[in-house]
N, C-alpha and C positions, 0 to 999 in steps of 0.2 A: 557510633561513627558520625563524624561531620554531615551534614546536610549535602546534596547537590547544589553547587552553584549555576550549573547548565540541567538544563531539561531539555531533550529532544524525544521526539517520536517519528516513526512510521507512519507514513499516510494510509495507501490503500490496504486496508485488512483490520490496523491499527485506531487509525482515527475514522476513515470511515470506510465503507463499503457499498458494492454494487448492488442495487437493487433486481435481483437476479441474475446468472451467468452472462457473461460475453457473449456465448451464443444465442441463446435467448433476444438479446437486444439486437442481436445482427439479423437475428428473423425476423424479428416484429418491425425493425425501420425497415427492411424491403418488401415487408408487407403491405407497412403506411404508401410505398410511393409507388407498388404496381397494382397494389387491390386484392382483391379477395382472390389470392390460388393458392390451388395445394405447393407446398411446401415439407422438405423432411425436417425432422423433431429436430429442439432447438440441441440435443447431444449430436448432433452430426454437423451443424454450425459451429458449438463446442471443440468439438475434435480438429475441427479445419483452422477455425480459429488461433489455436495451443500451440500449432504446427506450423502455422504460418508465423504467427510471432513468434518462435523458436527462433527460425529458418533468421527470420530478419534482424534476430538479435546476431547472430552470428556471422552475416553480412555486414551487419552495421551498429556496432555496438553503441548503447548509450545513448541511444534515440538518436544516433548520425552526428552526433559532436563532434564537428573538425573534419567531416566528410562533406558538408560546402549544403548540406540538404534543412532544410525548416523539419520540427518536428510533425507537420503535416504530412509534407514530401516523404519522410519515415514512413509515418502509417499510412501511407495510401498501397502500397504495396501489399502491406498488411491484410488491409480489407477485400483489395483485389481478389487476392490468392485466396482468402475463404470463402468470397462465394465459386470461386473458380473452383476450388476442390468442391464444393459439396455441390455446385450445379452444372459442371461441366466448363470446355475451354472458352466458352464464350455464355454468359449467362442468358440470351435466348438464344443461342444457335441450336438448342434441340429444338425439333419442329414441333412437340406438344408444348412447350413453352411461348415458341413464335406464336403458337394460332390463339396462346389462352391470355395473353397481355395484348397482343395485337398492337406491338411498337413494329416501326420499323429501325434501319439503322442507328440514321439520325438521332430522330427518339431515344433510341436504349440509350445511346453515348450521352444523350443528354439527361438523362432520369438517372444514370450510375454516377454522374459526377455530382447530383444532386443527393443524391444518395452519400457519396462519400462524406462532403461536406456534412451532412447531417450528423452522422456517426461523430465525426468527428469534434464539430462543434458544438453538436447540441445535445447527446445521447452520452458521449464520454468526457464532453469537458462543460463548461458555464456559460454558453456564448446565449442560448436561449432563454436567459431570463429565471433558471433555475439552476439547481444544481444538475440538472440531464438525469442520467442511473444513479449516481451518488447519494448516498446519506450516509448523518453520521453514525458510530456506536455507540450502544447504550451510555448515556453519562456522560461522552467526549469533553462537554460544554461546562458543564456544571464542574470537573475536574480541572478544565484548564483554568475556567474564571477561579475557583481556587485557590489557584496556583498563582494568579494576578492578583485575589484578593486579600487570601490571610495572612496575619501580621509573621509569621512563621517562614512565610515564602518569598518575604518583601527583600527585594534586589535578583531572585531569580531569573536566569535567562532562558527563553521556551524557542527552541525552535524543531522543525520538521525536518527530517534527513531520508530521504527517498530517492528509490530509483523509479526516477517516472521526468515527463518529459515539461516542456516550457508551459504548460494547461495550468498545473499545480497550484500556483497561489492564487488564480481566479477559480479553481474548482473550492480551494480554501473559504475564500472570498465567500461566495456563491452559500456554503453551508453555511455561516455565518458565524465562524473560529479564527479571519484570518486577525481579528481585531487582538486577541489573545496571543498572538503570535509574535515573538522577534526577528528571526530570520527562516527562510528555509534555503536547503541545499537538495539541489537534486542530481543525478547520476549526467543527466544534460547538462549541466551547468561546468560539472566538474571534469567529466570525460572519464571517468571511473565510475563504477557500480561499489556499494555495497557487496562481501566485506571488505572493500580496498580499506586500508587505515588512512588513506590521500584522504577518504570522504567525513571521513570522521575527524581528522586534525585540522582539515578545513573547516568543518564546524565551530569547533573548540576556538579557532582564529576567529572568528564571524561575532562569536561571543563575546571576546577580547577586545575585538573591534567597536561592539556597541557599548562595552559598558568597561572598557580601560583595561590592560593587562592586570592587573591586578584586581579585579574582578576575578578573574577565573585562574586559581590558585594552580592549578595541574588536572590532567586527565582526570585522576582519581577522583576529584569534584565534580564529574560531565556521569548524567545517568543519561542512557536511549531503552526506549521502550518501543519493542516491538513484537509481530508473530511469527517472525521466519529464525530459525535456530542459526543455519549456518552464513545466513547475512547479518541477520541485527545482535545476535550474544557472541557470535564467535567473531565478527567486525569488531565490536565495541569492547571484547576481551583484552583482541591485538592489537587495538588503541589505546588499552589502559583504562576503558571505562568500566563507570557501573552499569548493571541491566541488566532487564527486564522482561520476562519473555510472556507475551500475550498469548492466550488459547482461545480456542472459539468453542462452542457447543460442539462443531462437529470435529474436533480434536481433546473430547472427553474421555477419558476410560474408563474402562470396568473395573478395575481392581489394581492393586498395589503392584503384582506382578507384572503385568502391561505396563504399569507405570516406570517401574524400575530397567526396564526391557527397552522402554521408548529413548529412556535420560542417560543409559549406559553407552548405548550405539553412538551419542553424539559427546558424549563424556571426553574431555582432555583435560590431562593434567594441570592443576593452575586455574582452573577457568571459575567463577564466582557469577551466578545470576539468582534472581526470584524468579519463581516462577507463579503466574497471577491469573486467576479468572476475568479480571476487569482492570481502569485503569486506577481505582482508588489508593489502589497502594505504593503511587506515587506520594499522593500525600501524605501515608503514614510516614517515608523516609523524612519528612519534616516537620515531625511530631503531632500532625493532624488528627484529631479523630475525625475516624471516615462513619459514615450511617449503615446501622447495619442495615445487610441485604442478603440475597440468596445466591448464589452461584450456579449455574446452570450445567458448569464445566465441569467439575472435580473441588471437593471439600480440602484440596491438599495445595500449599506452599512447599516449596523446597530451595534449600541453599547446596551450592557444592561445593565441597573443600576438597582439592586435588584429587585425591582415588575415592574418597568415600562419600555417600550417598547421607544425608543425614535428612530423613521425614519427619515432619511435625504434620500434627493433622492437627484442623484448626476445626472451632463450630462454630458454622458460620449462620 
């Protein structure tokens, strides 16, 4: 098969990840701004957290695209609602809370909105001089430079196809990836999520755009690489692409049977992906050799061709 003339990927999960849960960081920043109190475990933060940004996806989809709000204005609700769920309707209105911070009104309204800001600027996006939680995955860098460097890959187009909000290419920025990057597209931008085929043919257009219609021959030329099954393979099936489906350590199996149990459930007719422990085997699609390594995930690739399941087991 012809090479990719597009390359896109997945941000969060794919290029990089949090450095521990959402809850987690939402207890340790109301840590940082009221001091040393007890506090419940960061799975109850977790929980509120998941719940709350459900609730607000379905309010407002698309991080509020076309509903008049700033992607900040989005998540404040968000943050709200999770400490509200796990510490009640007013986060010191219990009286062991009132007497162990010893704010008063004023105060708290003034410390939660500093609080939010934080969260927002400097814990989940780039404004403080780092990446906040963010870093990349293994190899992200070394993969994309790559993908910029070798004479194999010369005229390919890389960008990023996320649903995630306006942060995105300073959080990019910030890891230090957005340099290898052409475009990205995200579910704000476009007012559709992943698998819309909107977000994907927009892509494909973005790529057209930078580098001439004729640069990007048809879908069939666009590979996305990602870790979510029914956004990024079965999005980029319905668009005609190729792809790639990423796993993590903690989506490893035990054995062939799990595996074959996992890939049937989400099996449709037609549908064609790889499936990969890491990102190297982008490169192989354009005849690169990659260095060998160890996979953490599962020793197994797989292709599917309409009903049948066909495994190669590789040694890696």
């Amino acid at each position: 098969a012809a090479p990719p003339q597009v390359v896109t990927f997945d941000a969060a999960g794919t290029l990089m990840k949090l450095r521990g849960s959402e809850g987690l960081h939402f207890r340790d920043a109301l840590l940082m701004h009221v001091g040393d109190v007890r506090l419940p475990r960061p799975d109850a933060f977790q929980e509120a957290y998941e719940r709350a940004y459900a609730e607000q996806c379905v309010r407002q989809p698309c991080f509020g695209c076309g509903a008049g709000v700033s992607s900040e204005e989005w998540w404040l609700p968000v943050m709200k609602n999770t400490y509200e769920i796990v510490l009640g309707n007013s986060i010191f209105g219990d009286k062991a809370w009132a007497d162990e911070v010893d704010f008063d009104a004023d105060e708290s309204q003034d410390m939660m909105e500093k609080l939010y800001a934080d969260l927002y600027y400097n814990v989940f996006g780039a404004a403080g001089g780092g990446a906040g939680a963010w870093e990349l995955r293994p190899d992200v860098e070394l993969v994309l430079a790559a993908l910029k460097a070798e004479q194999a890959c010369e005229g390919v187009t890389i960008g990023v196809v996320s649903n995630f909000d306006d942060r995105l290419p300073e959080i990019l920025e910030s890891l230090g990836i957005m340099q290898y990057i052409d475009f990205v597209v995200t579910s704000r931008q476009v007012g559709q999520e992943k698998p819309s085929r909107v977000v994907f043919d927009l892509a494909m257009q973005r790529a057209k755009t930078l580098k001439g219609e004729k640069a990007v021959a048809g879908p069939q030329y666009c590979l996305h690489v990602g870790e979510t099954f029914s956004k990024d393979i079965e999005g980029a099936a319905a668009a005609g692409w190729q792809s790639i489906l990423l796993h993590d350590d903690a989506a490893a199996v035990e054995d062939f049977d799990e595996l074959e149990e996992r890939l049937e459930s989400g099996l449709k007719p037609g549908l064609h992906y790889e499936d990969a422990g890491d990102l190297w085997p982008v490169l192989q699609r354009f005849g690169v050799k990659v260095p060998d390594r160890v996979l953490h995930t599962t020793s197994v690739r797989l292709e599917h061709y309409h009903e049948d399941i066909d495994i190669e087991v590789m040694d890696l």
